[in-house]
N, CA, C and O of each residue as an XYZ file, in Angstrom:
640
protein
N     -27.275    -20.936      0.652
C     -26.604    -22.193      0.794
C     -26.892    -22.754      2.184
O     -26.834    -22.041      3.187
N     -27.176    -23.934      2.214
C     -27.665    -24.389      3.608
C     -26.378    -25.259      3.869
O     -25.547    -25.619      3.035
N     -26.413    -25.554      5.442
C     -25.358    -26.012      5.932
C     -25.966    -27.246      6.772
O     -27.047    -26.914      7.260
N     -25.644    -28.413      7.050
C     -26.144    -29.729      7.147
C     -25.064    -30.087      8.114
O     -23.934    -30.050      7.625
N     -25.166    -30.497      9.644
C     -24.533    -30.980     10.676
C     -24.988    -32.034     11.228
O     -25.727    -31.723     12.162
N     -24.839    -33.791     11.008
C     -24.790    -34.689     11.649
C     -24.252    -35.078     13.112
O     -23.254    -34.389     13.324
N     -24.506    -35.845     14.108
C     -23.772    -36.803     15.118
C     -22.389    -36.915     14.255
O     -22.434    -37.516     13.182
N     -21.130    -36.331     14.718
C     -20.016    -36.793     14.932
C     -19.803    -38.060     15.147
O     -20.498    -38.836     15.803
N     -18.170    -38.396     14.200
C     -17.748    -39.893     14.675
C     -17.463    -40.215     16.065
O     -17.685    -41.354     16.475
N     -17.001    -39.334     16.806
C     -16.951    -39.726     18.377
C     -18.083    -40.317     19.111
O     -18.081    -41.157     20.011
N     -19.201    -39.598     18.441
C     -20.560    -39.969     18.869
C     -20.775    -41.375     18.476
O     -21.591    -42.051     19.103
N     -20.344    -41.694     17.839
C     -21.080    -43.129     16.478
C     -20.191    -43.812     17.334
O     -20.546    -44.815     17.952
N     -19.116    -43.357     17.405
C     -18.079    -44.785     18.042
C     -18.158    -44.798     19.883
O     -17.479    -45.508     20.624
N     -19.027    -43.953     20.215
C     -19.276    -44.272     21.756
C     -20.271    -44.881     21.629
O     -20.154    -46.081     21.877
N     -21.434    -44.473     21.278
C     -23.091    -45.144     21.468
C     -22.534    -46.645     20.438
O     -22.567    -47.771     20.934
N     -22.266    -46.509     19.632
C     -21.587    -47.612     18.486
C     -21.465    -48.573     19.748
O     -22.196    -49.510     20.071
N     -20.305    -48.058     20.380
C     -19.274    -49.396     21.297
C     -20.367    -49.819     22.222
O     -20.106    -50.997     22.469
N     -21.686    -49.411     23.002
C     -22.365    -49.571     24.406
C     -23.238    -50.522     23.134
O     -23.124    -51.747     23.168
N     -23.905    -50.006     22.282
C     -24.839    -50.779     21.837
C     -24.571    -52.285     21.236
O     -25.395    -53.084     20.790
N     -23.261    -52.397     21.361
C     -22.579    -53.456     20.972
C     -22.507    -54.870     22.039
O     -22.451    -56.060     21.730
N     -22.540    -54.102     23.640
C     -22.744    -55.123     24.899
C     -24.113    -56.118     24.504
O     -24.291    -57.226     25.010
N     -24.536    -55.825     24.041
C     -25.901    -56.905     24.246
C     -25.424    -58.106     22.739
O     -25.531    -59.326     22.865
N     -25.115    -57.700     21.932
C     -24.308    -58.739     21.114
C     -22.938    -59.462     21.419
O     -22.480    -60.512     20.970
N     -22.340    -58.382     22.503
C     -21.240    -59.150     23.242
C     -21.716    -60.529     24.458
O     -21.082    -61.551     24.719
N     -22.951    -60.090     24.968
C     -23.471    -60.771     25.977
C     -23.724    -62.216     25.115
O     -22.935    -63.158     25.044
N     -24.946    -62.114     24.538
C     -25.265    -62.560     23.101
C     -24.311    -63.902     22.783
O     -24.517    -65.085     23.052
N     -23.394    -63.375     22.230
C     -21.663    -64.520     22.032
C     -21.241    -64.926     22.819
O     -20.962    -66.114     22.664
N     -20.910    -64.351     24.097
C     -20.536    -65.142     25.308
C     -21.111    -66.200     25.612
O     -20.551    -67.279     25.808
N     -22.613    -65.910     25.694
C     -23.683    -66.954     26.354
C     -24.140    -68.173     25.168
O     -24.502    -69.239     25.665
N     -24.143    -68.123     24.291
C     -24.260    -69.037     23.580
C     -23.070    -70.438     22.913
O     -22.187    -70.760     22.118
N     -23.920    -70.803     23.960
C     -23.167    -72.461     23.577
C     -23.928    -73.392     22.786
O     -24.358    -74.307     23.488
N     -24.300    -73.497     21.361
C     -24.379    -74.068     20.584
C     -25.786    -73.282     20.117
O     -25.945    -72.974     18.936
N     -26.671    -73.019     21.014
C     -28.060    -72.091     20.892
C     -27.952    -70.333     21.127
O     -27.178    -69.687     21.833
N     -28.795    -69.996     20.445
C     -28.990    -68.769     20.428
C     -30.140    -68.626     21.288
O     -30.875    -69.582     21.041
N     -30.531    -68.065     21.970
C     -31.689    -67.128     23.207
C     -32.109    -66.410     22.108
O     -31.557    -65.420     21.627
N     -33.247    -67.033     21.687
C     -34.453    -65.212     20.701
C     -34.276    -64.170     21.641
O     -33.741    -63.126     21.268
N     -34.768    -64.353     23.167
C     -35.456    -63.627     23.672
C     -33.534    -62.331     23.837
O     -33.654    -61.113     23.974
N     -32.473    -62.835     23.790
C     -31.082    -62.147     23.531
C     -31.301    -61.491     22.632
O     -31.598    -60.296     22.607
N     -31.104    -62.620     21.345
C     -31.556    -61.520     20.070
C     -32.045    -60.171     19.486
O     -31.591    -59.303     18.742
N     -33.394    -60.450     20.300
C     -34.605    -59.655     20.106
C     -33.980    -58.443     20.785
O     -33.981    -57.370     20.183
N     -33.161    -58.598     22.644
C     -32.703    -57.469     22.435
C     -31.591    -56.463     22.598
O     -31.390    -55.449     23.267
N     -30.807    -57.352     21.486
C     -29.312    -57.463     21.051
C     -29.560    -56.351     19.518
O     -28.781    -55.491     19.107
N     -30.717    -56.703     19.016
C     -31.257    -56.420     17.624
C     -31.950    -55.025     17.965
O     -31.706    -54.010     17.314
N     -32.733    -55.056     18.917
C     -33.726    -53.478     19.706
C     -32.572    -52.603     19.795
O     -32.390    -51.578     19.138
N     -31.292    -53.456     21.274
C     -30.772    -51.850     21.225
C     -30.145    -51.380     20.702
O     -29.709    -50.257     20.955
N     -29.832    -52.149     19.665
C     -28.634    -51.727     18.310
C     -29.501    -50.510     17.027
O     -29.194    -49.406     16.576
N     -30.419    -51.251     16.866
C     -31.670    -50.418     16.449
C     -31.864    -48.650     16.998
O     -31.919    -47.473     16.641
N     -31.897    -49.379     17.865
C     -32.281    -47.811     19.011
C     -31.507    -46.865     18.870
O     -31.744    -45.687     18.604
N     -29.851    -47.790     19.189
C     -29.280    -46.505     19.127
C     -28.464    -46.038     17.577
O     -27.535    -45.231     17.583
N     -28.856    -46.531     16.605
C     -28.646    -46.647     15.357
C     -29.983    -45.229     15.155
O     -29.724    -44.048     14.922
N     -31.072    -45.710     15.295
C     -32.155    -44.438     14.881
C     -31.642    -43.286     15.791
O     -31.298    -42.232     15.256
N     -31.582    -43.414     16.965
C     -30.981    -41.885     18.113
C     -29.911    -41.338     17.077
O     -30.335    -40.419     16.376
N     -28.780    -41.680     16.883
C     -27.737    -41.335     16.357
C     -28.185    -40.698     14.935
O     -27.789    -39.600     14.542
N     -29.220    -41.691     14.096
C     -29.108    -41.018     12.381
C     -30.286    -39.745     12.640
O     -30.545    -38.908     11.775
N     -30.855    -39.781     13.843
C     -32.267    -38.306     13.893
C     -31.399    -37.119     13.953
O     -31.580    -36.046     13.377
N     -30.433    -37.458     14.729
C     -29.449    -35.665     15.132
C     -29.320    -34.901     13.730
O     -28.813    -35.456     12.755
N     -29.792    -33.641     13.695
C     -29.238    -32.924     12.495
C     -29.501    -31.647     13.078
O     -30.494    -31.414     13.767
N     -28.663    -30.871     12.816
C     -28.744    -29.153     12.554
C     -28.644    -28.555     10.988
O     -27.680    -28.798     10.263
N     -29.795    -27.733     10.580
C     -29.593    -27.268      9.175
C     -29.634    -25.806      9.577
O     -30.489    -25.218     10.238
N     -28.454    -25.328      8.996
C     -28.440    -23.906      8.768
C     -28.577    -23.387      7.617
O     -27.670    -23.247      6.796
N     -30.021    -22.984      7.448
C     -30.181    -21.777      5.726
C     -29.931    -20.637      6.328
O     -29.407    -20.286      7.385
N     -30.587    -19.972      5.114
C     -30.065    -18.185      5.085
C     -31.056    -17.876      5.293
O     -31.395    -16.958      4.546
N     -32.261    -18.358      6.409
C     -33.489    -17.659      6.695
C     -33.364    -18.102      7.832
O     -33.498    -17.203      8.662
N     -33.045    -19.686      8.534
C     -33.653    -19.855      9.891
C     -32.510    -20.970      9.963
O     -31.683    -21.128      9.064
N     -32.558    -21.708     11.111
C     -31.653    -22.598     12.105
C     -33.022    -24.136     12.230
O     -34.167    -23.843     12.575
N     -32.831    -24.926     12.058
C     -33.144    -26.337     11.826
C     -32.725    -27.102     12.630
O     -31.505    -27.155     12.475
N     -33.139    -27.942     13.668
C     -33.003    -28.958     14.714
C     -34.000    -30.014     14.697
O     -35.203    -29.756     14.728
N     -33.500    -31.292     14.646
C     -34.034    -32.815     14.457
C     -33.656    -33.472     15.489
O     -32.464    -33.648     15.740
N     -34.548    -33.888     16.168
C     -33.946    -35.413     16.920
C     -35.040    -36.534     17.273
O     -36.255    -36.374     17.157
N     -34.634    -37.267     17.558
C     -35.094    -38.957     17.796
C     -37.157    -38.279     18.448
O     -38.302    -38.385     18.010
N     -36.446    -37.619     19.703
C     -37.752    -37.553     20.452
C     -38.234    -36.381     20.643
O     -39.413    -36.422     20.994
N     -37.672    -35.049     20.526
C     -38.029    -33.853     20.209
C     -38.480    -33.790     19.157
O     -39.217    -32.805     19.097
N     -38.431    -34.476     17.996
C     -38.721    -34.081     16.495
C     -37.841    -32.888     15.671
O     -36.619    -32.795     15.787
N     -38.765    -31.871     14.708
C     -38.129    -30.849     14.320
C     -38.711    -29.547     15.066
O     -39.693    -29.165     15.701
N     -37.445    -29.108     14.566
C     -38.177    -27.365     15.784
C     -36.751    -26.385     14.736
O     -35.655    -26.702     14.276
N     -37.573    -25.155     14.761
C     -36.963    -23.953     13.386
C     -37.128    -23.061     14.406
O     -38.035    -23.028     15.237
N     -36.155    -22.318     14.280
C     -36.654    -20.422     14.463
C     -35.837    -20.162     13.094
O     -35.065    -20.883     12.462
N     -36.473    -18.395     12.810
C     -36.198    -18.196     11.825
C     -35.240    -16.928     12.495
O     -35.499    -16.307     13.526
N     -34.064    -16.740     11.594
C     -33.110    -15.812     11.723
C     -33.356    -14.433     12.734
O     -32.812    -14.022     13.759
N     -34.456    -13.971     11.883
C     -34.764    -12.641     12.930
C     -35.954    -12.735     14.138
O     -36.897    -11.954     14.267
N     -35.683    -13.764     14.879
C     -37.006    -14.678     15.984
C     -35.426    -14.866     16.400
O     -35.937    -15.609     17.237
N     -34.161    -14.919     16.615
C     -33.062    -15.075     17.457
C     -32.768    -14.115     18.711
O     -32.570    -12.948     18.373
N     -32.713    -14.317     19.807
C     -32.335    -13.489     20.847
C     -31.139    -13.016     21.334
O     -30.578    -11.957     21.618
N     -30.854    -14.936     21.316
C     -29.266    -15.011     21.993
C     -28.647    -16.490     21.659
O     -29.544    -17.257     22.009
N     -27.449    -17.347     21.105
C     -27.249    -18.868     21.463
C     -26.422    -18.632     22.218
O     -25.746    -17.608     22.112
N     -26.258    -19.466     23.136
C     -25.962    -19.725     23.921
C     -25.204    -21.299     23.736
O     -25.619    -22.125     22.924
N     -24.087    -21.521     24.599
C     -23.803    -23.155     25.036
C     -23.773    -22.882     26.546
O     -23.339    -21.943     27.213
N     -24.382    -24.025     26.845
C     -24.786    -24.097     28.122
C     -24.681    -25.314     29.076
O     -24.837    -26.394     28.505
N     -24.495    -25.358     30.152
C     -23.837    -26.580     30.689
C     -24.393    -27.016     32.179
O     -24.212    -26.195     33.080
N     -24.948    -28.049     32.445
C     -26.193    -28.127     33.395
C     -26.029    -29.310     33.783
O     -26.414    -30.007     32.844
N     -25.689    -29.952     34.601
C     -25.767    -31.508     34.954
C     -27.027    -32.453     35.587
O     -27.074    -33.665     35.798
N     -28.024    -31.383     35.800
C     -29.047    -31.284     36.190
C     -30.133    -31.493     35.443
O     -31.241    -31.721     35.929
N     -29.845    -31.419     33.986
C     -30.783    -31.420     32.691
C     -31.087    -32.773     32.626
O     -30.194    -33.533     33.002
N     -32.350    -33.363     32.160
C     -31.877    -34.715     32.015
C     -32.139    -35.040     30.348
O     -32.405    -36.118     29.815
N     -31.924    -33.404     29.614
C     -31.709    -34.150     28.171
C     -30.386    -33.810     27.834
O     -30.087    -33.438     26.699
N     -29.292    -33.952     29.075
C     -27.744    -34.017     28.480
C     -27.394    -32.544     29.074
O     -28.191    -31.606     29.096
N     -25.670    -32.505     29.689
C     -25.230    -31.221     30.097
C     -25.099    -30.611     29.381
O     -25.770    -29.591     29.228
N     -24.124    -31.006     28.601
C     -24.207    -29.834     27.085
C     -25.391    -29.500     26.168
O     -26.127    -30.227     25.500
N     -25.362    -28.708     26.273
C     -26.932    -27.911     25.779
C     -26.606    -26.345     24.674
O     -26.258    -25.284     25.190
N     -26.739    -26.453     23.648
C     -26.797    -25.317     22.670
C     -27.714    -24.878     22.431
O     -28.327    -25.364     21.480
N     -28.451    -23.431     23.351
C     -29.782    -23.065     23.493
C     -29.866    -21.658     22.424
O     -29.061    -20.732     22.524
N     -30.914    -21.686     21.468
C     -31.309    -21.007     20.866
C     -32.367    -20.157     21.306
O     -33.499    -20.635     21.237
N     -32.243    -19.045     21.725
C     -33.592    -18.427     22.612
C     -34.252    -17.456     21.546
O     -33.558    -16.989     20.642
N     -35.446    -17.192     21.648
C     -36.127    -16.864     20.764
C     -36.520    -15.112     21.248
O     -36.449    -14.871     22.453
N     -36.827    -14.223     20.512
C     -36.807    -12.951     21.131
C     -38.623    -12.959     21.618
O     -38.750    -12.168     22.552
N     -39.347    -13.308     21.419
C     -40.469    -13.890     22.041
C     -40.689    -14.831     22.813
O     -40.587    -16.020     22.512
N     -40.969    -14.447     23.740
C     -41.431    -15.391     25.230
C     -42.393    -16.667     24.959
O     -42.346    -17.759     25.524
N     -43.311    -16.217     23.905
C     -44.466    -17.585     23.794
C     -43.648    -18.558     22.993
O     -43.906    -19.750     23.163
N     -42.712    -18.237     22.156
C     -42.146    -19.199     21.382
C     -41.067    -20.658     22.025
O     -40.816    -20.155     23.120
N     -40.762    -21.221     22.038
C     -40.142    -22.091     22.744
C     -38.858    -22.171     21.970
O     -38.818    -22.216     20.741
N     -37.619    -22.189     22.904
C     -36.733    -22.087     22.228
C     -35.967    -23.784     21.959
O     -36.351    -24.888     22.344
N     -34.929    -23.430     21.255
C     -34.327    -24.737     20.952
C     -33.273    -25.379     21.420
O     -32.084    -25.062     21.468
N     -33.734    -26.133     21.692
C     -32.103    -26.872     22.665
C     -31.670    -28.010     22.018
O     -32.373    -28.992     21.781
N     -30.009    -27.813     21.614
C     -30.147    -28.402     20.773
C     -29.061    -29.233     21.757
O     -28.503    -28.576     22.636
N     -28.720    -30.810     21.611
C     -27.924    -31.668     22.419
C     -26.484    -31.658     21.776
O     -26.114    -32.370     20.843
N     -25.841    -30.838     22.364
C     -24.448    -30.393     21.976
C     -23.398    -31.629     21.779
O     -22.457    -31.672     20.987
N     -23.812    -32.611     22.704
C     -22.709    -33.377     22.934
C     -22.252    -34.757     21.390
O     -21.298    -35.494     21.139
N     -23.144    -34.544     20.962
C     -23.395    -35.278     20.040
C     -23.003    -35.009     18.895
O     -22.885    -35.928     18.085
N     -22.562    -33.068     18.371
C     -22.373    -32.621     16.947
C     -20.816    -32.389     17.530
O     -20.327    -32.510     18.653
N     -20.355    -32.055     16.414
C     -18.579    -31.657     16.184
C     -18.680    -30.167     16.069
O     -19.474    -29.484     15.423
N     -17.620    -29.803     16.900
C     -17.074    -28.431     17.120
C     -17.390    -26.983     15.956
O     -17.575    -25.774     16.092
N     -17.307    -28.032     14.729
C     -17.458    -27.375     13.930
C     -18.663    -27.165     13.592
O     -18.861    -26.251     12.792
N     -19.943    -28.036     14.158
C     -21.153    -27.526     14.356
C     -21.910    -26.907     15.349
O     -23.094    -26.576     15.277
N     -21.179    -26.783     16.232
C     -21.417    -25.632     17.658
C     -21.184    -24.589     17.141
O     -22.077    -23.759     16.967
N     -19.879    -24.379     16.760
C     -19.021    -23.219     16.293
C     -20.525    -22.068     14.675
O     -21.025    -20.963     14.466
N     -20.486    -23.178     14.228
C     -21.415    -22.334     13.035
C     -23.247    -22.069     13.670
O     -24.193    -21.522     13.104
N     -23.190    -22.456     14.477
C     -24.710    -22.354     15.276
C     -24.302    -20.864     15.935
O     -24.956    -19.821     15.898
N     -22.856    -21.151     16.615
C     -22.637    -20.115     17.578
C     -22.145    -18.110     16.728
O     -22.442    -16.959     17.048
N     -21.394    -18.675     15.728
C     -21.497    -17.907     14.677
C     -22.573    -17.229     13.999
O     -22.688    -16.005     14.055
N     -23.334    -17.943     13.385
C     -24.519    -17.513     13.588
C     -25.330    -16.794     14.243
O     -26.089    -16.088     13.579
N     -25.391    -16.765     15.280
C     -26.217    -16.247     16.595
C     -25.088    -14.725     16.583
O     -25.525    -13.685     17.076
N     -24.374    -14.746     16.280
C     -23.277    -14.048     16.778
C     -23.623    -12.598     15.617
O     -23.592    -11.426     15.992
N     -23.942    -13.055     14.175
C     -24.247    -12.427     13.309
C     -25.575    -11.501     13.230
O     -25.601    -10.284     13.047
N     -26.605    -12.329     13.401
C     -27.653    -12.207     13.570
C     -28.379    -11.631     14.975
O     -29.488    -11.106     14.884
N     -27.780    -11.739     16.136
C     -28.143    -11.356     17.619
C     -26.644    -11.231     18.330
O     -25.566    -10.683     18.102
N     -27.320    -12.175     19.439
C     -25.740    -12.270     20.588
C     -25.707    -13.421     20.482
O     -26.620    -14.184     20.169
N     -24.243    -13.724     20.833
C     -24.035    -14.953     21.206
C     -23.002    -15.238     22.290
O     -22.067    -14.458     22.472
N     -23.229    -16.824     23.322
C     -22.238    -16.651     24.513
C     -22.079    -17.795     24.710
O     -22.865    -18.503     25.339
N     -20.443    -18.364     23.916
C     -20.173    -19.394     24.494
C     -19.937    -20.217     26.020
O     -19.815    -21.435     26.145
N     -19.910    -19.149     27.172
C     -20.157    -19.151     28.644
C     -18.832    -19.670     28.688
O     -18.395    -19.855     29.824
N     -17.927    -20.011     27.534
C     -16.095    -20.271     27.947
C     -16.142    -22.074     27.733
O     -15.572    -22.704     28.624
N     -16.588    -22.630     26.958
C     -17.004    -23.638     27.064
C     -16.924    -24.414     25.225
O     -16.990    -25.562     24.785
N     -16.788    -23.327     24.741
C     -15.999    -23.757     23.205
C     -14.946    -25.020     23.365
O     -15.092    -25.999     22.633
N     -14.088    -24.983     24.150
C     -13.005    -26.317     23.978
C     -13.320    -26.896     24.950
O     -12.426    -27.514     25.529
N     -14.723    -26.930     25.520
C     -15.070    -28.086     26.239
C     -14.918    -27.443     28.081
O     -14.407    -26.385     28.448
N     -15.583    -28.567     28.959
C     -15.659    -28.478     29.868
C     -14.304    -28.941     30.654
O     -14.011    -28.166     31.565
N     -13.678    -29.723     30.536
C     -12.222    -30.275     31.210
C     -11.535    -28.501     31.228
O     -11.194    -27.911     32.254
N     -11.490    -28.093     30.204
C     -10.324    -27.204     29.591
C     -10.864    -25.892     30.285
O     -10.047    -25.054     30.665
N     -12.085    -25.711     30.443
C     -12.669    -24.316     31.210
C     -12.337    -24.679     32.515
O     -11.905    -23.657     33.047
N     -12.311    -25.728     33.407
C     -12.669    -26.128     34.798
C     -11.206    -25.988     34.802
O     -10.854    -25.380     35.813
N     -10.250    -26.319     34.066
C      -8.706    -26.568     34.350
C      -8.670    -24.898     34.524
O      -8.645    -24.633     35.726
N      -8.662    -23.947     33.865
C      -8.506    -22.768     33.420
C      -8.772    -21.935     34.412
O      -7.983    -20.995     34.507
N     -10.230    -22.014     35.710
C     -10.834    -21.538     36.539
C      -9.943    -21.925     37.729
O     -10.003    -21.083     38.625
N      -9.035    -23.092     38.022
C      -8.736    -23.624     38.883
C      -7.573    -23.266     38.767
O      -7.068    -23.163     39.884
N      -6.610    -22.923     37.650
C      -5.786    -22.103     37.500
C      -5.442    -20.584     37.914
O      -4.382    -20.036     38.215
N      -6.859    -20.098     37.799
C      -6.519    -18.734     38.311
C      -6.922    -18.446     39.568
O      -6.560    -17.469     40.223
N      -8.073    -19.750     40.089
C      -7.979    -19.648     41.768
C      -6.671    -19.423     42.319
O      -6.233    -18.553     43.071
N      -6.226    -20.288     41.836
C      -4.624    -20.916     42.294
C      -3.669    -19.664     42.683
O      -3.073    -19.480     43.745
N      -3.701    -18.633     41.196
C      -2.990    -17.849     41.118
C      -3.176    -16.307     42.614
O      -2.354    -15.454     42.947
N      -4.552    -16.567     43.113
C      -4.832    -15.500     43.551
C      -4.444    -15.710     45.181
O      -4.605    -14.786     45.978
């Protein structure tokens, strides 16, 4: 049975709301005429981020782990090619901090990074499960998010 993980509604309704400024601009500025040259790219970045958003997918079969996106494309490892997943958190990355890294038990293989910020909990969680079954796995404390780990660390500074 394969398991199929889209972009979350949080996702749709953030990129949703930004891609929406250039049609907000768009309405403001038009007093009786429309600007093509608005249009054109009122229409692009709505587009844009309409395709970014529908590429995200994670497929989990009962042989391997499945990752899609806009500009990475597709990228597989297969079940027993798993090392370790990992969630991982980097501000430094510039394809996004949250990062769900699939490492491969071979060095030549390239592993998968998949852009965390974008799927629902419940698709971290079955990636991370997974990994968990099949190899190791290490959420690095970062399952309910980054606010909630940083609160948690600063808590027990506190305490000491």
């Amino acid at each position: 049975m394969n398991a199929q993980y889209r972009a979350d509604f949080p996702a749709w309704v953030f990129i949703g709301g930004l891609s929406c400024f250039p049609w907000l601009i768009l309405w403001i500025n038009s007093h009786g005429r429309i600007d093509v040259v608005a249009l054109l790219v009122a229409v692009g970045v709505s587009g844009f981020a309409l395709a970014w958003l529908l590429s995200f997918k994670i497929v989990l079969t009962p042989t391997e782990v499945v990752f899609r996106s806009l500009f990475r494309g597709r990228h597989s490892l297969r079940h027993n090619e798993i090392r370790i997943v990992r969630l991982a958190w980097n501000l430094r990355s510039a394809r996004g901090p949250l990062r769900l890294v699939v490492e491969p038990r071979d060095d030549g293989v390239r592993a998968l990074e998949i852009n965390a910020k974008v799927f629902s909990k419940a698709a971290i969680d079955a990636v991370l499960e997974l990994g968990g079954k099949v190899a190791q796995a290490d959420d690095g404390g970062l399952r309910d998010g980054v606010v909630v780990r940083s609160v948690r660390q600063w808590k027990e500074r506190k305490k000491r």
